[in-house]
N, C-alpha and C positions, 0 to 999 in steps of 0.2 A: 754767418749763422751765429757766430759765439754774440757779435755784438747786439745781433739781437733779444739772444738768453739773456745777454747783463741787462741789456737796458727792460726789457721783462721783468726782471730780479729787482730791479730797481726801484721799479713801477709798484710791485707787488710788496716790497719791502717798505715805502711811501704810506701806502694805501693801510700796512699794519701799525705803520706807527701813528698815521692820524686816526686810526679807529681807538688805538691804545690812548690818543689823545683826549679824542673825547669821552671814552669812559671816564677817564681822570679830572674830566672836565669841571667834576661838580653838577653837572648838568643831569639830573633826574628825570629817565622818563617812565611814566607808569600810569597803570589804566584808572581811569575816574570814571565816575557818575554822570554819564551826562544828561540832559533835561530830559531826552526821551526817554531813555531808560527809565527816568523816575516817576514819568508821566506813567511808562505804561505799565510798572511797578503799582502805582497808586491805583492805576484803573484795576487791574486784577484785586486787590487788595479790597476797595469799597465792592466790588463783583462778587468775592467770596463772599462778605458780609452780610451782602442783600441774599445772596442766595440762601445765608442764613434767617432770614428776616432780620438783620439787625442794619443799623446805621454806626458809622464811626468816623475820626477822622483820621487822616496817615501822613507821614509824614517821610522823606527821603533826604539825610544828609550827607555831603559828600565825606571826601579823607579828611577833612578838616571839621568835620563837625558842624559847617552851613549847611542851611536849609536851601536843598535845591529846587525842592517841589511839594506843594501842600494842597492835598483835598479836604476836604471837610463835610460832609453832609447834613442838609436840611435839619435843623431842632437838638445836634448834639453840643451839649454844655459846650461853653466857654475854656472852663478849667481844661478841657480833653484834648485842646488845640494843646498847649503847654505840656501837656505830661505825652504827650506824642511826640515833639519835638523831643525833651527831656529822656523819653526812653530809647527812640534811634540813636540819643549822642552815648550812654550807657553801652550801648551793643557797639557801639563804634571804638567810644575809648578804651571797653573794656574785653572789644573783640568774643563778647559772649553772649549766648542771648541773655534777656533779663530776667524771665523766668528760671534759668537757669541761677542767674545771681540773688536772684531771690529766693532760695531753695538752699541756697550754700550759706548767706547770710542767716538763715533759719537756725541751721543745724551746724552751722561750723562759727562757735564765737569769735576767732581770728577772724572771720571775714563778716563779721557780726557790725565789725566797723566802718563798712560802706558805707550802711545808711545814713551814718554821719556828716557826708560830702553831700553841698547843698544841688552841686551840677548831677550827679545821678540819681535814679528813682527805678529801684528795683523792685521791679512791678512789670509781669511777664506783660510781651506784645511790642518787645525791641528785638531785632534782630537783626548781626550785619550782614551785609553784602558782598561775598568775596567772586574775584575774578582772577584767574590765572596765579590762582595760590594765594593773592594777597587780599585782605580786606581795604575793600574799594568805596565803602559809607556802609550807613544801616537804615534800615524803616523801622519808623516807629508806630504803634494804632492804638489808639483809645475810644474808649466810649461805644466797646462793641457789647458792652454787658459782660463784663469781666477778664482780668489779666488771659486766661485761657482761649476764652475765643474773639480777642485779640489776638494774642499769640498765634492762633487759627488760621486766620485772614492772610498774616504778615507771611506765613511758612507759605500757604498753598499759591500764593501769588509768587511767591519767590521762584517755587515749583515749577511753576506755571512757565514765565519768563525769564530766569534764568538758568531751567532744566535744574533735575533733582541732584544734579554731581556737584553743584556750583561748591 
């Protein structure tokens, strides 16, 4: 019986130091974006829009700031493709929405110097995407007929699919 315990003790003592191993690993694991999510992210997003009458385009970037998934609708500008991307990566690097940064930039001169960084465009209708406490990418939307309902679109979809606690 005891040499059972040890060799148990042993087993289990193993089992803690290779888990204590691979924490230490360097090895990162964490939830991302993946295509269907952004797919079905985008579809909620242009669904809100129309529901609005409006068209727009959206855009979903992962933790790193790629584009993982891009819709676009029928007849909306060119430029709206760019400033969609350009606003998900804002909500993503700057883990805020953009209307939010464009509200602070407004009225708080220290942060007045945003607008000066050519990679962000604080200009509501970016929003990130969090999972299990961490932000996991952002959507961005343009071209719904204004930062707001943009911003509209991007929240009620988020809402929508990844419930309102996200």
């Amino acid at each position: 019986m005891h040499i059972r315990q040890a060799s148990l003790s042993l087993a289990i003592l193993a089992l803690g130091l290779n888990s204590a191993w691979a924490a230490d690993s360097g090895i990162v694991n964490r939830p991302e974006v993946s295509l269907q999510l952004a797919n079905q992210l985008l579809a909620a997003t242009l669904a809100s829009c129309h529901a609005a009458e409006r068209s727009a385009v959206a855009v979903v970037v992962d933790r790193g700031g790629n584009p993982v998934a891009l819709q676009r609708d029928d007849n909306v500008g060119p430029h709206n493709t760019l400033a969609a991307q350009r606003k998900a990566y804002t909500a993503l690097s700057t883990k805020t929405p953009t209307g939010l940064l464009a509200e602070r930039a407004r009225s708080n001169p220290q942060a007045a110097n945003l607008n000066t960084l050519d990679e962000l465009l604080l200009l509501g209708g970016g929003l990130p995407l969090q999972a299990q406490g961490q932000v996991i990418g952002a959507i961005g939307v343009a071209g719904a007929g204004g930062a707001e309902m943009d911003e509209r679109c991007a929240q009620q979809a988020i809402d929508q699919v990844l419930g309102k606690t996200h």
